[in-house]
N, C-alpha and C positions, 0 to 999 in steps of 0.2 A: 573579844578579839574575833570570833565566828562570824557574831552580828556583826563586825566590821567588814568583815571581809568579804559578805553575803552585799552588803548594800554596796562594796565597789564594784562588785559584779553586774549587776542590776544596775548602776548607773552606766556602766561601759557597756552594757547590752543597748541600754533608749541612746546614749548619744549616736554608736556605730548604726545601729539598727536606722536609724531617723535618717540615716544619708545626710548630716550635717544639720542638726536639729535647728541649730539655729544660727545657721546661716545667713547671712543679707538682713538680718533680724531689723539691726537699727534702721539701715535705709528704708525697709518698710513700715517699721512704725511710725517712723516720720513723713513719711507721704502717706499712711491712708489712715491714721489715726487724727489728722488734724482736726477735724469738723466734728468729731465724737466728743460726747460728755468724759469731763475728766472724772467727775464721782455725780453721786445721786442713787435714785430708789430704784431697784431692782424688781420687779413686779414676779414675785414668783409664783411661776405658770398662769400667767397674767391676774388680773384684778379678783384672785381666786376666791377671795372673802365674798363678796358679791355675785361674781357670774364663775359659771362654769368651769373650771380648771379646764387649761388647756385646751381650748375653743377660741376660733378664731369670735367672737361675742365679746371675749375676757382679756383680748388683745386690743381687739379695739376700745377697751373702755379703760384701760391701763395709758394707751397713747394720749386718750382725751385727757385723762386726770393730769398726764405729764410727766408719765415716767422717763426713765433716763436707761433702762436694760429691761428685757423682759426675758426670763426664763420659761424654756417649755424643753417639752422629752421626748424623743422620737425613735420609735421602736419600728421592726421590721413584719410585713404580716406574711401568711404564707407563700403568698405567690410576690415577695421582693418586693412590695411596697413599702414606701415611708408615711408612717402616720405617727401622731401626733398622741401619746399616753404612757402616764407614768406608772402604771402597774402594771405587772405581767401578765392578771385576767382582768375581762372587763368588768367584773362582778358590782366593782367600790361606785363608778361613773357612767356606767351605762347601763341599757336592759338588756343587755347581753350577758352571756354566762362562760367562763374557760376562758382560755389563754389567749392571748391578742396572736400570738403567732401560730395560732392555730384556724385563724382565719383569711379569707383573702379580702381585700379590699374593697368589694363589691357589698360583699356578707357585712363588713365593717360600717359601710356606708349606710348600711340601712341600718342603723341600731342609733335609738337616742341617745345623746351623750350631756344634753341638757336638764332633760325634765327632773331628776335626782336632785340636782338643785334649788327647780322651784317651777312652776309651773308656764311662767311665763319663758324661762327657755326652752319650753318642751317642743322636741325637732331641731335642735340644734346635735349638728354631724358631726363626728371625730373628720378633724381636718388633717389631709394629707399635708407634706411639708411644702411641696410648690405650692400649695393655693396659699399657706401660712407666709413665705418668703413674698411672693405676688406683694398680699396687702401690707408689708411691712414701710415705715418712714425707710428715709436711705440715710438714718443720723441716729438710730436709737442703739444700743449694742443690744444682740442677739447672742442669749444666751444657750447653746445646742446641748442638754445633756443628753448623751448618746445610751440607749438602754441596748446595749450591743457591744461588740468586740469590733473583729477586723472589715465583715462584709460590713458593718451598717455603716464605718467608719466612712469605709471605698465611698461608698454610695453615698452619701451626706457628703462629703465634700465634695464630689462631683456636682450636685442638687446647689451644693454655694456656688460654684465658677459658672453653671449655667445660668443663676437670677444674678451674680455680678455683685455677691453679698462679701467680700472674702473679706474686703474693709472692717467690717462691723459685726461678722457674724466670731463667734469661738468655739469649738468645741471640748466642752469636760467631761472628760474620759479620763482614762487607764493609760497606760504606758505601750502596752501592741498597737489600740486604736489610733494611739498618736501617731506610734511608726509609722501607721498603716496609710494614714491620711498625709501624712506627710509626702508617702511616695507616690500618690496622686497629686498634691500641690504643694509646691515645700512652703506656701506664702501663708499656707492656714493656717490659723491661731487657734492657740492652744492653753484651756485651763489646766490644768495638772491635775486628776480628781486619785493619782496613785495614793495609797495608804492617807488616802484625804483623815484632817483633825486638825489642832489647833495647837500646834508646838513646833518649838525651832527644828525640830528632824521633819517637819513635813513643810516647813518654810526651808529648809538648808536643801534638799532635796529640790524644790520647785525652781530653786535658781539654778543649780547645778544642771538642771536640766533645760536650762533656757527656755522654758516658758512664757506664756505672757500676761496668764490670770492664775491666779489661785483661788482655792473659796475654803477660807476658815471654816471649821465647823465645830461646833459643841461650845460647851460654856458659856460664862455670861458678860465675857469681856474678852480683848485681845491683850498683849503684850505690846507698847510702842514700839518695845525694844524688835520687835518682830515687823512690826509693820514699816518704820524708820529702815531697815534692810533692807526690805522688799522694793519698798519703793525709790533705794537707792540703784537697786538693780531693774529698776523701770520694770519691775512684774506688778501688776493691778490687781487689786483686793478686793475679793468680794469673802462676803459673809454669809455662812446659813444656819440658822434664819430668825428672826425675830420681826417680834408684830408687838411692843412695848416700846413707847416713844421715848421714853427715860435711855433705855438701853441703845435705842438707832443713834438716839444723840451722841451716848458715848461713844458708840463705835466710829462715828464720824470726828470725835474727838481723840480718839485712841490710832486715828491714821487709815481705817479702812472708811473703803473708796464707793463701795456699791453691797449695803445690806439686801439681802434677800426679803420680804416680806409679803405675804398674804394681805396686809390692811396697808390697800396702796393710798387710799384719800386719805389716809391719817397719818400714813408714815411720809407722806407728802409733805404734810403740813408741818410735821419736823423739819423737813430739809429746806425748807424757805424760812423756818428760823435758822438754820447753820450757813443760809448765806448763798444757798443755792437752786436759782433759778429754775425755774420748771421746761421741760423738754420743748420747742414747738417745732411739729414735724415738720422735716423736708422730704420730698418725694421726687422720684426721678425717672420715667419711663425705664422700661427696660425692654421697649420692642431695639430691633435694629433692620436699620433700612438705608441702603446707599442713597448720602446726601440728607439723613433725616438728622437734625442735631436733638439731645434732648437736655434740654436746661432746668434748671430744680424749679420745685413749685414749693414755695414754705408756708405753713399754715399757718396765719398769723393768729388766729383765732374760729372761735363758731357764736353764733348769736342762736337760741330758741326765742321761738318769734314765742310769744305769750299770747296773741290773739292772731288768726290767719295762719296759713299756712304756706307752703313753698313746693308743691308737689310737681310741679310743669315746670313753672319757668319763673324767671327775672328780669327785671327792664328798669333801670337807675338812671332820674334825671338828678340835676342837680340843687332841686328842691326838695324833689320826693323821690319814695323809692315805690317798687309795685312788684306783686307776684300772682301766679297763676295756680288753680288746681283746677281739675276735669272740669268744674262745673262755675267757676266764682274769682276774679281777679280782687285782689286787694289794694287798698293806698295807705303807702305809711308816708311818717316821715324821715328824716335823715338820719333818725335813732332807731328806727324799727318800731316806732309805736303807730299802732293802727287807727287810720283815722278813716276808711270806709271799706266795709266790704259788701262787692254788687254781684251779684248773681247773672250770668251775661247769656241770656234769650236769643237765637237765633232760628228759625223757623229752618226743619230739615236737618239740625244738627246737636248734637246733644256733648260734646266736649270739647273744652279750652284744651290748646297744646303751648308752646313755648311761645314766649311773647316779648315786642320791644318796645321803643320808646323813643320817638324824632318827633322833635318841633311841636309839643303838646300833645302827640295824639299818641295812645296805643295801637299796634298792630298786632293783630291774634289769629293765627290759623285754626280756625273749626272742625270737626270732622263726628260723622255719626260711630258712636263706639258702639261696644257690648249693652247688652239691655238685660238683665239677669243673669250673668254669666255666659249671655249667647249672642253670638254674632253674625248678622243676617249679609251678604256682602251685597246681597243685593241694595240693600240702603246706604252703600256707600257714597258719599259725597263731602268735597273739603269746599270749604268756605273761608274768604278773607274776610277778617270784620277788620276795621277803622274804628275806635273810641277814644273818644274825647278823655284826655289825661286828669282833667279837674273834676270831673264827675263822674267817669266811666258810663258815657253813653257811648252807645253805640248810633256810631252817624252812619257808617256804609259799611257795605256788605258787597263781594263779588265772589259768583260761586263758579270754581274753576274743575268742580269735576269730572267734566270730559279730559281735561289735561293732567291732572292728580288724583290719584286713587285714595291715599293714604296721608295727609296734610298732618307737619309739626309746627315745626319750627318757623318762625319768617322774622324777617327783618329789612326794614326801611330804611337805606342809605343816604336820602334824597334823591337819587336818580332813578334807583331801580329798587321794583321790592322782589324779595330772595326768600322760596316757600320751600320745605323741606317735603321730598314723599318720601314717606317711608318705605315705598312698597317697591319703590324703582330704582332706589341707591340714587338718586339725584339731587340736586338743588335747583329748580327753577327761576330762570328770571325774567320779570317783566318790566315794563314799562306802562306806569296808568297813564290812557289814553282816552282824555274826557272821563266817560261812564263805563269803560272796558277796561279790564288786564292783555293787554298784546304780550304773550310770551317771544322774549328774544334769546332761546338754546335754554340749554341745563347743563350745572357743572356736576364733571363725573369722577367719584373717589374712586379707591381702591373698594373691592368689594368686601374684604377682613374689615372695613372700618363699620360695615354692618347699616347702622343709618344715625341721620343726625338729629342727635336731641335739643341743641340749641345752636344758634348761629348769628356770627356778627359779621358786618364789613366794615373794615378802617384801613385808612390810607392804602386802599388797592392790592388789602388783605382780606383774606377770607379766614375766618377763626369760627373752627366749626366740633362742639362736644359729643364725642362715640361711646357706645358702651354696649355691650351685649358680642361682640365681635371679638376678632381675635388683635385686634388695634385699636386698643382703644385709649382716652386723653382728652385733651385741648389741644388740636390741630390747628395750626397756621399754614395755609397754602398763597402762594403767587397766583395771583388772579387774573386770566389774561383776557384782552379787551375781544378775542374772537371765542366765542363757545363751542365746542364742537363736541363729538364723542369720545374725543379722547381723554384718558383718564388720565387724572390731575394729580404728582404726587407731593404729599407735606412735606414741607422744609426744617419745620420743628415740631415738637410734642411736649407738653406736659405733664404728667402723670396727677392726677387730681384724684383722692381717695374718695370710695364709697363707702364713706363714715356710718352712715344712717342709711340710704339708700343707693340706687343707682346712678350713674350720672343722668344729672340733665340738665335743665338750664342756669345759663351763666350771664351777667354782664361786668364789663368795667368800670369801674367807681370812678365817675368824674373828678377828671384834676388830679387822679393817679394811673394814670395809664397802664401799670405797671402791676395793678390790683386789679382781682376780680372776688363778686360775691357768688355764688355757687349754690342752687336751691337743693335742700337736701330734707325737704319733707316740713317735719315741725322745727328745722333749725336750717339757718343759712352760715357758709361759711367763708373767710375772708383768706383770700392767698394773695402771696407774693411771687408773683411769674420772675423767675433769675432770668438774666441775659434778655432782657424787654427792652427795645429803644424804639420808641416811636413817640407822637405826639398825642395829646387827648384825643379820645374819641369826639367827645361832647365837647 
């Protein structure tokens, strides 16, 4: 009768305390829960069997396998940062030694949190929680477990409304944390982690307290009888933890929604026998800027190129395709199988930057780079080269280093060719005249967009890829027929992840307007731009 009387107390403490725990509950779950996986693999503390627990490394290789939740843990350091580890020293994961919150951020920073693993992550950083929220899909659920009480609580759910995660992200905590977070955003979701186990008193409790996830814990099966309630009371089930494919089956059989596992590529491969399709990310800028819309970009796939590479750029006709690094363009064909790669010689300049593809011929910005590490400015000069699409020669060459410093990106509209400087925030345009380039203006971005790495024109659009800046995407700007100085702003964004590496060049796959391929080093990636209406490019 005691025990009775104690857990009504404790319940009337979290409902009163919570300011209306769950409040408006339905209406929000049915608006920001739609586009979220209803079950699937939970990647605890990302692809941990493999890479690094809880590194941004072991996120992104969780998203690629195709998980559907990724769990990670975020503790506070000394001076109120939020970072990213599950222990309370860093002894277990990194070369550091003592208590995580006995450090401050900076001190954090500089500790490996990979090499323990293996040698090839060695220099991978304990990630803070914005840089984590940053690269996250905007469709995978996030799972928050809080190593903290009331401050870390505040503080994390303030870190969600500011990236715009509150849809997908949850936090499993305790019963204050929740209050607490509550009275910062009543919309935040909530696992229930109180007197967390695996029995109807810690499912009877989870609903009573209108939560919206649970997470079983221990044993080596659930109760249907248990799971059948839960999800009459629309609370979502997850599991911790199992890495035995026997067992993810059954608990997928037994009515839980989201196992927790360490062996994500294998507990994958259960859930596509139980009938459930693998995650493909959507991504969604989260700059904001009056008048800038930002529409998803869905990953439809990545391709590893098997011979050649993608390190500069991309340029798709509708024969073949072709890509760039510093020194060597490639030609595939419409599969990515390579059928030549040339080494492209220009007298004065020693690297390829991003490149396109009109009417048979490549266009390639040149420019003298680093020579061992070192970079002379005096040798600076950018070069247009002209090559021929079916054998990658080079037919012309115009060298416009009196007008560009720092030459990337260009591209061939048919009317005008459009050369990227790095050094000026501009985009140049010219008009070939006979044997010359006659510059007519340069279009000017915001300067947060940093500089552009690749660049297209279609139908009296400019679509121009940033990265290194504090705005960074797939920009689409209105293109206007007088160039001046005044600075140009986008009208939409697409947030394109740096899977492998940083953005850079991009084009659109003929006959789908609405698709772009994305070079990302030794693999290229296939998106679907949302809210795209226009005609082919090509």
């Amino acid at each position: 009768m005691k025990q009775q009387v104690c857990w009504n107390v404790f319940l009337s403490v979290v409902l009163v305390g919570a300011g209306g725990f769950g409040k408006d509950r339905e209406s929000h779950r049915s608006k920001s829960w739609k586009s979220m996986p209803t079950r699937g693999i939970c990647a605890h503390r990302g692809a941990s069997d493999t890479h690094p627990e809880n590194t941004i490394t072991a996120f992104r290789e969780a998203i690629r396998l195709g998980a559907h939740m990724i769990e990670f843990d975020v503790a506070l350091t000394a001076d109120g940062a939020l970072v990213l580890m599950h222990d309370a020293t860093l002894d277990r994961t990194t070369n550091g030694t003592g208590p995580v919150s006995a450090r401050s951020l900076n001190e954090l920073q500089e500790l490996d949190a990979g090499g323990w693993k293996a040698d090839a992550f060695r220099g991978e950083r304990i990630p803070t929680l914005a840089e984590t929220l940053t690269m996250m899909p905007d469709n995978i659920w996030l799972n928050v477990h809080l190593k903290g009480d009331v401050e870390l609580a505040e503080k994390v759910t303030r870190e969600l409304v500011q990236h715009e995660r509150l849809h997908q992200a949850f936090l499993a905590c305790g019963a204050a944390a929740a209050r607490a977070a509550k009275r910062v955003n009543p919309s935040v979701l909530i696992c229930n982690m109180q007197d967390q186990g695996n029995s109807r008193k810690y499912v009877d409790e989870t609903i009573a307290m209108q939560a919206d996830f649970i997470q079983l814990f221990g044993g080596d099966s659930v109760d249907p009888t248990h799971t059948r309630l839960l999800r009459s009371r629309r609370v979502a089930i997850n599991f911790c933890c199992s890495n035995k494919s026997e067992q993810v089956a059954a608990l997928f059989e037994s009515g839980v929604e989201f196992p927790l596992v360490d062996r994500v590529s294998a507990m994958l491969k259960v859930a596509d026998q139980a009938g459930i399709e693998r995650l493909r990310p959507v991504y969604r800028s989260r700059l904001k800027r009056p008048g800038l819309a930002r529409p998803s970009a869905r990953l439809l796939g990545e391709h590893r190129l098997v011979k050649g590479a993608a390190q500069q750029g991309l340029a798709l006709s509708r024969e073949q395709y072709f890509s760039s690094t510093s020194q060597s363009i490639f030609r595939y064909d419409t599969q990515w199988r390579l059928l030549q790669e040339q080494r492209i010689q220009v007298a004065g300049v020693n690297h390829v930057g991003a490149i396109d593809y009109h009417d048979g011929y490549l266009w390639a910005g040149m420019l003298h780079g680093p020579v061992n590490g070192k970079h002379d400015p005096q040798l600076d000069r950018s070069v247009v080269a002209k090559i021929r699409a079916s054998d990658l020669t080079v037919v012309q060459t115009w060298d416009i280093s009196h007008e560009v410093t720092w030459i990337d990106p260009v591209c061939f509209d048919g009317r005008y060719l459009w050369v990227g400087d790095l050094s000026d925030l501009g985009i140049h345009r010219y008009v070939i005249d006979g044997e010359k380039l006659v510059r007519k203006g340069v279009f000017r971005y915001p300067s947060g967009m940093h500089f552009s790495q690749g660049l297209r024109i279609v139908d009296n659009k400019m679509y121009t890829i940033h990265t290194f800046g504090d705005q960074d995407g797939l920009f689409e700007f209105d293109l206007p027929e007088q160039l001046t100085e005044e600075i140009q702003r986008p009208t939409r964004v697409w947030a394109i992840a740096e899977n492998r590496s940083h953005l850079e060049g991009f084009d659109f796959l003929p006959g789908k307007p609405d698709q772009i391929w994305h070079a990302q080093g030794s693999h290229v990636d296939h998106y679907e731009l949302g809210a795209f209406t226009r005609t082919g490019p090509k």
